[in-house]
C-alpha positions as CSV (number, residue, x, y, z in Angstrom):
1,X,0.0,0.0,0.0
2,X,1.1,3.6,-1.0
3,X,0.5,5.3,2.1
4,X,1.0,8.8,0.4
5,X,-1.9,7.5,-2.2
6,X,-3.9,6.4,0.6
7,X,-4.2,9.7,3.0
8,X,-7.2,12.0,2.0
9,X,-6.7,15.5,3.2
10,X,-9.8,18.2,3.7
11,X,-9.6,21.9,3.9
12,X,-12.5,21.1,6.2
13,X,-10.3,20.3,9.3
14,X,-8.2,17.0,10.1
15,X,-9.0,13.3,8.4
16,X,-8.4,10.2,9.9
17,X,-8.7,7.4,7.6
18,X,-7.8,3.4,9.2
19,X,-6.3,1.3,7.6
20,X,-6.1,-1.7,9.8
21,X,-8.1,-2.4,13.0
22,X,-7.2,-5.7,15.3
23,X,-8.0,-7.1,19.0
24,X,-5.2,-4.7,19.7
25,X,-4.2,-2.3,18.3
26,X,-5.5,0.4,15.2
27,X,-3.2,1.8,12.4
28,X,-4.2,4.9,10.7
29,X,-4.0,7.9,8.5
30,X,-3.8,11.1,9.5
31,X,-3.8,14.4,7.4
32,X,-3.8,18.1,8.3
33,X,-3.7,20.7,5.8
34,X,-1.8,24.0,6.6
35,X,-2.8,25.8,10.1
36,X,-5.0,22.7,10.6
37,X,-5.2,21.2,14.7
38,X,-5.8,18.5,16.7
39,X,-6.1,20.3,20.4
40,X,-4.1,18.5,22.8
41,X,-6.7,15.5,24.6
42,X,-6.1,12.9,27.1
43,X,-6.9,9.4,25.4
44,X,-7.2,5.6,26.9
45,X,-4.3,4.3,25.0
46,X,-0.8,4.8,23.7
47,X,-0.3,5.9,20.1
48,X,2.9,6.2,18.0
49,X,3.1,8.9,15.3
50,X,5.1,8.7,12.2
51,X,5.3,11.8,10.7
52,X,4.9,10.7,6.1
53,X,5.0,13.9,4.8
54,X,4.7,17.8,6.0
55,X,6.4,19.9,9.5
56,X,4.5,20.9,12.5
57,X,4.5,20.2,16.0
58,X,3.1,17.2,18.6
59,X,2.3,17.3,21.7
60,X,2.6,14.2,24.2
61,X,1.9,14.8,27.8
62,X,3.6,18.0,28.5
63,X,6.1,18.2,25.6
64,X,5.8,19.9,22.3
65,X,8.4,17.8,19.4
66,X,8.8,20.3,16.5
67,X,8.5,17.1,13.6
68,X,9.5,16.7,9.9
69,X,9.2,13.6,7.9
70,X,10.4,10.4,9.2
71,X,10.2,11.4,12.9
72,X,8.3,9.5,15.3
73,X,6.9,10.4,18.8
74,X,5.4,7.9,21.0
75,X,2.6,9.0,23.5
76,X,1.5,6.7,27.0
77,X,-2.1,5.9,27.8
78,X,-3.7,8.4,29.1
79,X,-1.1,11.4,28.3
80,X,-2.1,14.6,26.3
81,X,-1.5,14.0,22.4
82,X,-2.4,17.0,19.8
83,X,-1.2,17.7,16.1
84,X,-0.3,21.2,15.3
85,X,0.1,21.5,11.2
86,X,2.7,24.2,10.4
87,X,3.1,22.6,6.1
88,X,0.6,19.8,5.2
89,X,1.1,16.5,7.3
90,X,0.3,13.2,7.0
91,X,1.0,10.8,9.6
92,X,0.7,7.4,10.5
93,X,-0.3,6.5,13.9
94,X,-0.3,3.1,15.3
95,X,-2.6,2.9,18.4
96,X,-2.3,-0.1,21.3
97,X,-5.0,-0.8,23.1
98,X,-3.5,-3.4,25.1
């Protein structure tokens, strides 16, 4: 799978697309267009971003990681996470629900 191919974007706000979904964990799409956010929001599981394409900024707990392609952040259960888009992102996060 082209994972560049497969992530729709929206002027509307952020997309999420899934790609795979298991007992245990979820893999997905995620796309921002310029100036586009995810606040920062507790969630019940841990989630691992690979930033695909684009710059911006994640936050995971209390800690904002300035990204670019090809970095990852990891972010516990329970901990803050939020996408700030500075140039179109795409991102893969992997979710584990374990």
């Amino acid at each position: 799978m082209d994972l560049l191919k497969a992530a729709e974007c929206s002027r509307q706000g952020p997309v999420k697309t899934d790609l795979i979904k298991t007992a245990g964990s979820n893999i997905v799409l995620v796309c921002l267009e310029d100036g586009q956010e995810i606040p920062p929001h507790p969630e019940l599981y841990a989630v691992v971003f690979v930033v695909l394409q684009g710059e911006g900024t994640i936050t995971a707990g209390i800690v904002e990681h300035p990204v670019k392609p090809l970095h990852l952040v990891s972010v516990g259960k329970y901990q803050n996470r939020g996408i700030r888009c500075d140039h179109r992102m795409i991102l893969l996060g992997i979710r584990d629900d374990v």
